[in-house]
Rosetta silent file (secondary structure, phi, psi, omega in degrees, C-alpha in Angstrom):
SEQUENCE: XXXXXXXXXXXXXXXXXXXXXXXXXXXXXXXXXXXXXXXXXXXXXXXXXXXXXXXXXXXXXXXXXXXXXXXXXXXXXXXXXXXXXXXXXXXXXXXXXXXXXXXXXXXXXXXXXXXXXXXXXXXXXXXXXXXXXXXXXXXXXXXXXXXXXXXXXXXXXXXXXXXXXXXXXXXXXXXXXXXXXXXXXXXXXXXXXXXXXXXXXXXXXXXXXXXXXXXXXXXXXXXXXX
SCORE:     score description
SCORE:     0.000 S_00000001
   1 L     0.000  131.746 -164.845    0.000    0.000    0.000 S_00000001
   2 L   -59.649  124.588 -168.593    1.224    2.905   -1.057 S_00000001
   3 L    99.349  -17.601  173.882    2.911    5.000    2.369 S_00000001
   4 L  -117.814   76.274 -168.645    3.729    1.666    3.923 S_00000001
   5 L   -78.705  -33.113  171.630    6.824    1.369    1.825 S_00000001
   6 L   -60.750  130.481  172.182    8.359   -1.905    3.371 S_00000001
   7 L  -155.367  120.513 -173.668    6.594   -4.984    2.216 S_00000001
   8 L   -46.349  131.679  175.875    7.972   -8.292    3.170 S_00000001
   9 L   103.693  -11.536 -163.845   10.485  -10.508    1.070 S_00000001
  10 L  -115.054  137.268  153.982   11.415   -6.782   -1.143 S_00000001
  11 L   -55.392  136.000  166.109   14.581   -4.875   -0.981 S_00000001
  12 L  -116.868  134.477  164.967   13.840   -0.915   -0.159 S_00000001
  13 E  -125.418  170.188  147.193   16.080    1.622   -1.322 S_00000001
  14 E  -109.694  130.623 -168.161   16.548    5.002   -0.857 S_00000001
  15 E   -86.323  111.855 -179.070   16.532    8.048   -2.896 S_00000001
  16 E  -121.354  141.338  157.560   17.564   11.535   -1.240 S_00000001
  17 L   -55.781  167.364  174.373   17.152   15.103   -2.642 S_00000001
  18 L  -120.121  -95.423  171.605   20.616   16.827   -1.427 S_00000001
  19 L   -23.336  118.146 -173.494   19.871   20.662   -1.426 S_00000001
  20 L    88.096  -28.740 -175.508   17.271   21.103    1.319 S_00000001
  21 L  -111.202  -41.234  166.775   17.397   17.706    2.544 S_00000001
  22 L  -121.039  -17.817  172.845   20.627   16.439    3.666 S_00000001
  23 E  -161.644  105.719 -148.251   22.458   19.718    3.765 S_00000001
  24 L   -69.538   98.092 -179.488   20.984   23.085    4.242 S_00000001
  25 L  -139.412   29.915  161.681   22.431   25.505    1.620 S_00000001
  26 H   -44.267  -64.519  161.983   19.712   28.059    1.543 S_00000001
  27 H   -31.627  -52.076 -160.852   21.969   30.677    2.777 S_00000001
  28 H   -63.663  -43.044 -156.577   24.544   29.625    0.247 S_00000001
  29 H   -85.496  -40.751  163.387   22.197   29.846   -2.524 S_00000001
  30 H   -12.179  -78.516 -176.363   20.648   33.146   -1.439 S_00000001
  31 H   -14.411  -92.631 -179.903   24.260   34.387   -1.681 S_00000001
  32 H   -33.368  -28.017  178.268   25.177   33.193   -5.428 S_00000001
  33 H   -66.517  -67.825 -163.610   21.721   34.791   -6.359 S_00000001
  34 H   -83.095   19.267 -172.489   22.580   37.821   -5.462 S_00000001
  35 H  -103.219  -49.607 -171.081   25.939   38.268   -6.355 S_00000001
  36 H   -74.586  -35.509  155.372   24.692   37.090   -9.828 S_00000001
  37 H   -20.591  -80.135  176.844   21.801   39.542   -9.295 S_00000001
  38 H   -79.538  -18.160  144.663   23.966   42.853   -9.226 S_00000001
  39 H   -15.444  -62.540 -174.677   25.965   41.589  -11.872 S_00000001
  40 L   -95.488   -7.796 -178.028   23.336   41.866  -14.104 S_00000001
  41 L    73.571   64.336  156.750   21.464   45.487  -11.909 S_00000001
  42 L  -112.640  170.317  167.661   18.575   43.217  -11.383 S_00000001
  43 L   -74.980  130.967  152.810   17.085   42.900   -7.567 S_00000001
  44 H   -62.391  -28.779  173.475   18.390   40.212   -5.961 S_00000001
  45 H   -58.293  -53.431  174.120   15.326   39.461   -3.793 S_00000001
  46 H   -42.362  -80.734  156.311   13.513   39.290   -6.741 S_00000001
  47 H   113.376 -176.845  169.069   15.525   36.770   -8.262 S_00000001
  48 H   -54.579  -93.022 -171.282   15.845   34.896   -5.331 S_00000001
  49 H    -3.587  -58.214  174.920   12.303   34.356   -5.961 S_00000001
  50 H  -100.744    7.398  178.042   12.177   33.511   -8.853 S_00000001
  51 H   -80.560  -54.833 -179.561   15.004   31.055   -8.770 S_00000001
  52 H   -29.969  -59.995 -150.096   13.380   29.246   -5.948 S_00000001
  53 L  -107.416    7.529 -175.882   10.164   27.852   -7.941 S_00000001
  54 L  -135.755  160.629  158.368   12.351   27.683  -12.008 S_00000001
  55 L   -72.834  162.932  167.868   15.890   26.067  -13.371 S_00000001
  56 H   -47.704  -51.056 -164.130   18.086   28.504  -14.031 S_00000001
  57 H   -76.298   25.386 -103.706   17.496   28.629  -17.755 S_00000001
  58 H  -166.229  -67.872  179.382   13.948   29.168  -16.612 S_00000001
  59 H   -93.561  -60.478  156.401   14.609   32.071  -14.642 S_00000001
  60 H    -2.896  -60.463 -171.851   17.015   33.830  -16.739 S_00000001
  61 H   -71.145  -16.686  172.290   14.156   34.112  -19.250 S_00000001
  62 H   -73.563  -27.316 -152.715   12.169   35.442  -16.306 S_00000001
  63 H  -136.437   -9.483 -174.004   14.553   38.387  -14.906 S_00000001
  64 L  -143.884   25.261 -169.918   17.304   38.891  -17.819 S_00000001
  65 L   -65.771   23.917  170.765   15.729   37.585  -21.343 S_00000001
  66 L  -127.009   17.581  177.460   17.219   40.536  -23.295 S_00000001
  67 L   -95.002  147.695  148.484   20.722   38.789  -21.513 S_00000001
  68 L   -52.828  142.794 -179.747   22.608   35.743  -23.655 S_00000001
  69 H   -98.248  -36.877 -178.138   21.173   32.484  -21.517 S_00000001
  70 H   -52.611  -66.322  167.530   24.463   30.929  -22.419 S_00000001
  71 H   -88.142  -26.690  147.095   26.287   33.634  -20.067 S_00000001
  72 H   -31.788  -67.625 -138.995   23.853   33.955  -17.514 S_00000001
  73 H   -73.658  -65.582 -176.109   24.537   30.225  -17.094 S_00000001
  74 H   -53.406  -29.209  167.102   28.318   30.509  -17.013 S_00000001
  75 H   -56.410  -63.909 -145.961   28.079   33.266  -14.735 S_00000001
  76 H   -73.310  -67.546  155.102   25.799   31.529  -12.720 S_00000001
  77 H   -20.830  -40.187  178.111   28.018   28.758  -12.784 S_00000001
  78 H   -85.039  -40.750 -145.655   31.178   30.028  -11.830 S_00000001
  79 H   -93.527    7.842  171.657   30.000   31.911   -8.646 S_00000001
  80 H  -107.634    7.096 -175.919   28.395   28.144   -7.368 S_00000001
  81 H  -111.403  -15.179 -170.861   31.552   26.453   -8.077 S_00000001
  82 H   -89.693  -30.022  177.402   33.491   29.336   -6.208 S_00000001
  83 H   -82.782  -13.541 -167.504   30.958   29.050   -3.172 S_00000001
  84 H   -80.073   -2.379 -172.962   31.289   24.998   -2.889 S_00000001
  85 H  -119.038  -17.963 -165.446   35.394   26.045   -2.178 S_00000001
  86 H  -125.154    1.783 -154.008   35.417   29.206   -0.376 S_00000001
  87 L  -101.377  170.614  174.771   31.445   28.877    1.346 S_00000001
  88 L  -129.353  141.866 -166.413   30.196   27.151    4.749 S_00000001
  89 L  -121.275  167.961  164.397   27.687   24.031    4.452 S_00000001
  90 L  -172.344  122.654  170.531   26.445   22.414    7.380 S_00000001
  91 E   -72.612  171.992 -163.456   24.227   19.197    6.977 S_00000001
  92 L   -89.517  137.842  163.008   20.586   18.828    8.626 S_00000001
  93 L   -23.708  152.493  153.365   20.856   16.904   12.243 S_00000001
  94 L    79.183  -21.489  168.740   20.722   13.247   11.428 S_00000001
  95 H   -84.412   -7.297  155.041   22.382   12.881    8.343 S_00000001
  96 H   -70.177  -43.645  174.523   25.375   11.597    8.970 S_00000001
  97 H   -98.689    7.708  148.267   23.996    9.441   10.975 S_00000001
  98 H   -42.941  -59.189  179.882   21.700    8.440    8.958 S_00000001
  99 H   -53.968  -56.144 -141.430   23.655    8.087    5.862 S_00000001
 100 L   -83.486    5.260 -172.836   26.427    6.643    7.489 S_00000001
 101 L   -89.516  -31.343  172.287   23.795    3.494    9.215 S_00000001
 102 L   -30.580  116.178  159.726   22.761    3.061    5.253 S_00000001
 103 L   -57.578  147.228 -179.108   23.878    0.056    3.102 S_00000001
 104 H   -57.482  -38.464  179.272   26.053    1.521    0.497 S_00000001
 105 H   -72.344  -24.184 -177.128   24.262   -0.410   -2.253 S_00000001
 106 H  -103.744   33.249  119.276   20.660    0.541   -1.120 S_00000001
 107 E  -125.022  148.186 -165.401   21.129    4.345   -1.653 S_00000001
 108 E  -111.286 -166.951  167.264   21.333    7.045   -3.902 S_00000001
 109 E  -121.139  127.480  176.464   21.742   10.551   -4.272 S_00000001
 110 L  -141.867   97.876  160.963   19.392   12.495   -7.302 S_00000001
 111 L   -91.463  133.559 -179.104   19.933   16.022   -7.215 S_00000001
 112 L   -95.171   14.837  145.062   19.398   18.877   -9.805 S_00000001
 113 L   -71.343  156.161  160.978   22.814   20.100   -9.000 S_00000001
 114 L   -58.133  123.569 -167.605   26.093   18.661  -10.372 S_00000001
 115 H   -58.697  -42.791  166.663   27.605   15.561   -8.857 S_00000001
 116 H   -42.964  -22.762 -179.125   31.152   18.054   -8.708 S_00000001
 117 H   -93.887  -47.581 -158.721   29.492   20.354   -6.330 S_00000001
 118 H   -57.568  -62.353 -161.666   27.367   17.608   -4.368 S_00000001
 119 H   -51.793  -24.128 -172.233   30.981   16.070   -3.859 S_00000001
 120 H  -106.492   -6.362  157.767   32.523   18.963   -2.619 S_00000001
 121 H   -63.846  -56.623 -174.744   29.477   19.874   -0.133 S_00000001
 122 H   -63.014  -39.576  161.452   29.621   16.279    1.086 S_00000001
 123 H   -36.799  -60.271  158.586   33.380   16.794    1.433 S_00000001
 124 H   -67.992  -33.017  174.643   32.788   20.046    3.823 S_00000001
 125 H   -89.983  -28.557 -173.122   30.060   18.325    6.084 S_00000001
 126 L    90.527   -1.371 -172.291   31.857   15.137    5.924 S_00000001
 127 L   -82.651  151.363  172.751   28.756   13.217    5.222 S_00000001
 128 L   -66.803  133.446 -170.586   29.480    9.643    3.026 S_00000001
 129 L   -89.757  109.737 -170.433   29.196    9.719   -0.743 S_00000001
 130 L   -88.317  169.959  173.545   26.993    6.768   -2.122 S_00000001
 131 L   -57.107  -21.358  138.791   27.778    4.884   -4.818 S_00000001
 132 L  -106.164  138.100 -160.211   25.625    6.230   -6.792 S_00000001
 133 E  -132.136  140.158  149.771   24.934   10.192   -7.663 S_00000001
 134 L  -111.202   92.575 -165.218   22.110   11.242  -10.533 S_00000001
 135 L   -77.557 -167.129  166.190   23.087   15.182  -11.117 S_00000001
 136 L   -74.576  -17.303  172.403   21.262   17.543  -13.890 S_00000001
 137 L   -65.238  -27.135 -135.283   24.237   15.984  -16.361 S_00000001
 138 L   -87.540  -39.226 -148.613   22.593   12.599  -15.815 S_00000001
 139 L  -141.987  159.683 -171.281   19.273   13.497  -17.672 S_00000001
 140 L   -64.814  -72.858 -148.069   17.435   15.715  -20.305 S_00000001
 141 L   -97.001  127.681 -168.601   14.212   16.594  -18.056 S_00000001
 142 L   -92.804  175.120  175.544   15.200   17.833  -14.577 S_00000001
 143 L   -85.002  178.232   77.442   12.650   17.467  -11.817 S_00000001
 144 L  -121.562   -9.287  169.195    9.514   18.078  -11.471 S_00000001
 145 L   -95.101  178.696 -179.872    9.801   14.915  -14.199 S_00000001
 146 L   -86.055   39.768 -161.780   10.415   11.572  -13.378 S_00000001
 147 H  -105.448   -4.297 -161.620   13.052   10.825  -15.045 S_00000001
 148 H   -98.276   19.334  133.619   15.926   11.798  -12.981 S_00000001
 149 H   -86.639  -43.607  164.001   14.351    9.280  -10.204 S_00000001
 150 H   -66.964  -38.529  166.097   13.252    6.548  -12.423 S_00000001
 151 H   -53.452  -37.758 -175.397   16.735    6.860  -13.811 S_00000001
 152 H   -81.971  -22.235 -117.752   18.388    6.550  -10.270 S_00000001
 153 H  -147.333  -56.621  153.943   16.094    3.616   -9.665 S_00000001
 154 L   -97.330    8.762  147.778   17.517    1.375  -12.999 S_00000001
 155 L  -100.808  -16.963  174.709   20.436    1.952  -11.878 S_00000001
 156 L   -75.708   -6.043 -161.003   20.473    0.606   -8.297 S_00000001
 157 L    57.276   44.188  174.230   18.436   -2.239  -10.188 S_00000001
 158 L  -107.631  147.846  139.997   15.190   -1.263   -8.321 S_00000001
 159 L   -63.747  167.063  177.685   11.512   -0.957   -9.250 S_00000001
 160 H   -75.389  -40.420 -168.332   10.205    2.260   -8.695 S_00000001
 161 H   -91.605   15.720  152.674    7.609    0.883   -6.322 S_00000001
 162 H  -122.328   24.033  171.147   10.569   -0.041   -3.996 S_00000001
 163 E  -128.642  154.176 -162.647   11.919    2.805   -3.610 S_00000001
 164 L   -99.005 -173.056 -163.473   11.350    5.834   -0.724 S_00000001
 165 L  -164.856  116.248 -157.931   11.952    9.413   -2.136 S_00000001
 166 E  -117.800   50.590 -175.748   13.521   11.434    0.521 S_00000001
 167 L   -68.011 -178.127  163.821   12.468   15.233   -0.351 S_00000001
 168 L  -137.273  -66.941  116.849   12.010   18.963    0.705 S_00000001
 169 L    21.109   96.305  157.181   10.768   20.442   -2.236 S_00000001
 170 H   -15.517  -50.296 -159.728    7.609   20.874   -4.746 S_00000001
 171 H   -84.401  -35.163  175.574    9.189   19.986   -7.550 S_00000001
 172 H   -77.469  -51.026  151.377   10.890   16.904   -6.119 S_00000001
 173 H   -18.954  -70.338  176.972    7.840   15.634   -4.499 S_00000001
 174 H   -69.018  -37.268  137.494    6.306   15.468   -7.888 S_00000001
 175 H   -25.106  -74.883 -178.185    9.235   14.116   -9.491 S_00000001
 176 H   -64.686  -21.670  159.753    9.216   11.083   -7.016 S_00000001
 177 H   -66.359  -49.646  172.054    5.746   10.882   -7.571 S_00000001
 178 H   -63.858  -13.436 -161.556    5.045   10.961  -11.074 S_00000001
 179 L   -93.092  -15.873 -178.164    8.077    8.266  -10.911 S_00000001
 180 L    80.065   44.910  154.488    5.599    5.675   -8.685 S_00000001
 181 L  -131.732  149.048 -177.772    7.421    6.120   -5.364 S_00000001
 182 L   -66.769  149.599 -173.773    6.746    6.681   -2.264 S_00000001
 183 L  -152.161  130.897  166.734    7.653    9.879   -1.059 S_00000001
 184 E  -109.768  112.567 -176.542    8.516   11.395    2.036 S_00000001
 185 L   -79.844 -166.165  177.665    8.855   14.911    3.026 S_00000001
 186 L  -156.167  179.254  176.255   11.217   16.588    5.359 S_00000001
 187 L    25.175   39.783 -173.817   12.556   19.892    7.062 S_00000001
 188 L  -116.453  147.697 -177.481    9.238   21.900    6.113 S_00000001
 189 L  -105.794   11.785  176.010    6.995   23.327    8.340 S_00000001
 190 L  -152.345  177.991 -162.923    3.844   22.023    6.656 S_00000001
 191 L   -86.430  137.131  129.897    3.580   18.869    4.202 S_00000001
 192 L   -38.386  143.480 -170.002    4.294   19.363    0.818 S_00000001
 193 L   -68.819  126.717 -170.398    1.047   18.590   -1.519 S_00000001
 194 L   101.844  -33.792 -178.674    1.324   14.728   -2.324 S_00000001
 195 L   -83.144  159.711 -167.214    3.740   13.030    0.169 S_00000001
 196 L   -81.338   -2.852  172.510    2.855    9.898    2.007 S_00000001
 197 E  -172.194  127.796 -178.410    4.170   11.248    5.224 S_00000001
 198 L   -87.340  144.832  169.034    5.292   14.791    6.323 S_00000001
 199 L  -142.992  117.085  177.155    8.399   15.209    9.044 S_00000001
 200 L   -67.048  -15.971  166.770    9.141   18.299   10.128 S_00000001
 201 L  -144.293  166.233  178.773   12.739   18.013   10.049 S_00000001
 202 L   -93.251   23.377  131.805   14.908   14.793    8.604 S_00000001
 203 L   -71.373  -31.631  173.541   16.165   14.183   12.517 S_00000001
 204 L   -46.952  -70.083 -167.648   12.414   13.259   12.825 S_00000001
 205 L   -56.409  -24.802 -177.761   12.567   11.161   10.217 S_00000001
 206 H   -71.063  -15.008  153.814   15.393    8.994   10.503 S_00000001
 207 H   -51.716  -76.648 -168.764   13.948    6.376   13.003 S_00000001
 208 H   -65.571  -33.926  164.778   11.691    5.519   10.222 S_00000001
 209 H   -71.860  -73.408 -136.946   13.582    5.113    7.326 S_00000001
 210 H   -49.427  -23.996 -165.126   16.395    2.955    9.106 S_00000001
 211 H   -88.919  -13.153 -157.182   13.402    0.998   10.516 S_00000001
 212 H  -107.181  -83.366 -147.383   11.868    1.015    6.408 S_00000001
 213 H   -71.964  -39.813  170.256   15.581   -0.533    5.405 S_00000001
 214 H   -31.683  -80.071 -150.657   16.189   -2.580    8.572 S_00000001
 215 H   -60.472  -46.151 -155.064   12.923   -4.258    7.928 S_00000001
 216 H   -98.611  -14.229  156.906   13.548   -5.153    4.213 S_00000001
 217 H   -26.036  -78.299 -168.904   17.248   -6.382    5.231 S_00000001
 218 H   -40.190  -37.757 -158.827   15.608   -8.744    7.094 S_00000001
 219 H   -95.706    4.656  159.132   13.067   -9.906    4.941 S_00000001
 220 H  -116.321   17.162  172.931   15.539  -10.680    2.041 S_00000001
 221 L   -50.203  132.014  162.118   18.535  -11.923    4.583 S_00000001
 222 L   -75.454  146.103  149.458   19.217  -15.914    3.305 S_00000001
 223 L   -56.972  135.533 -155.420   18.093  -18.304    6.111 S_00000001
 224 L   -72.975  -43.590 -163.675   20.879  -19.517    8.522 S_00000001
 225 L   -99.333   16.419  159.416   19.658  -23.363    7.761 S_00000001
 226 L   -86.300    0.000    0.000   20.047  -22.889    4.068 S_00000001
């Protein structure tokens, strides 16, 4: 049943969002907006704003469209590769130890960021790097589609309907959704529209997945008298 993601004798894996979810880089991105912002004379709240709810190339057409999209992007680009080296991260309570309680093999990371930055965020918090990463390189359509979850999903060699979806985010929500996985939200102070269970932060939450993977450990463990 859909929200009751463990179902005996099935592997469960898990899928995590990064930004927003495992490490809190709201400040950070604030920054780079608004750096990129006066660059261009535009407001930076503004945007902020409008970066929040579009892709870049997305907002660009919203706040600079008489701008090259090409150099917005490079622009854009430079000053988020300059904050993952000179900027301070700090992951959300629980994920380390979360992460680090994981099997390596039953989780991924699928982010609409670049696996180069995610590496060097994970690097600064110290949190463990799974074996698998699906950035915005990995796929055409970023989320809100599914593909950069269903994609994350043949690669672990999962169904879709075994896997948890570890979000913050609108867009990601619907992404793991449209993809036929359960999805859980986190660090929000109200539920995202769609998920099968709201947490207000992902230390709430982390009893419950480990207890979600724990559970399907078990039920696909070989028997001691085989």
């Amino acid at each position: 049943m859909i929200g009751e993601p463990a179902r005996p004798g099935v592997k469960k894996y898990v899928l995590f969002d990064v930004d927003g979810t495992l490490i809190d880089a709201v400040d950070n991105q604030r920054r780079v907006w608004r750096v990129w912002a006066e660059r261009y004379g535009l407001d930076p709240d503004e945007v902020h704003q409008v970066a929040l709810r579009t892709r870049p190339m997305e907002t660009f057409a919203q706040v600079a469209s008489d701008r090259d999209p090409q150099e917005c992007l490079a622009a854009l680009h430079e000053l988020e590769d300059e904050d993952v080296r000179s900027g301070v991260y700090a992951a959300f309570d629980g994920a380390s130890e979360l992460l680090d309680a994981l099997p390596p093999e039953a989780w991924a990371l699928v982010t609409s960021n670049y696996e180069h930055r995610v590496r060097g965020r994970f690097a600064r918090t110290g949190l463990p790097v799974p074996r698998l990463i699906v950035d915005a390189a990995s796929v055409e359509e970023g989320k809100p589609s599914p593909a950069p979850y269903l994609l994350a999903a043949t690669r672990l060699g999962a169904r879709p309907q075994d896997c948890l979806v570890i979000e913050d985010a609108p867009s990601g929500v619907q992404s793991g959704l449209r993809a036929g996985m359960t999805v859980w939200g986190v660090n929000a102070p109200a539920a995202v529209d769609g998920v099968h269970r709201h947490f207000g932060s992902l230390r709430e939450a982390v009893r419950d997945i480990l207890a979600v993977t724990s559970r399907s450990q078990a039920a696909t463990a070989p028997s001691p008298n085989r």
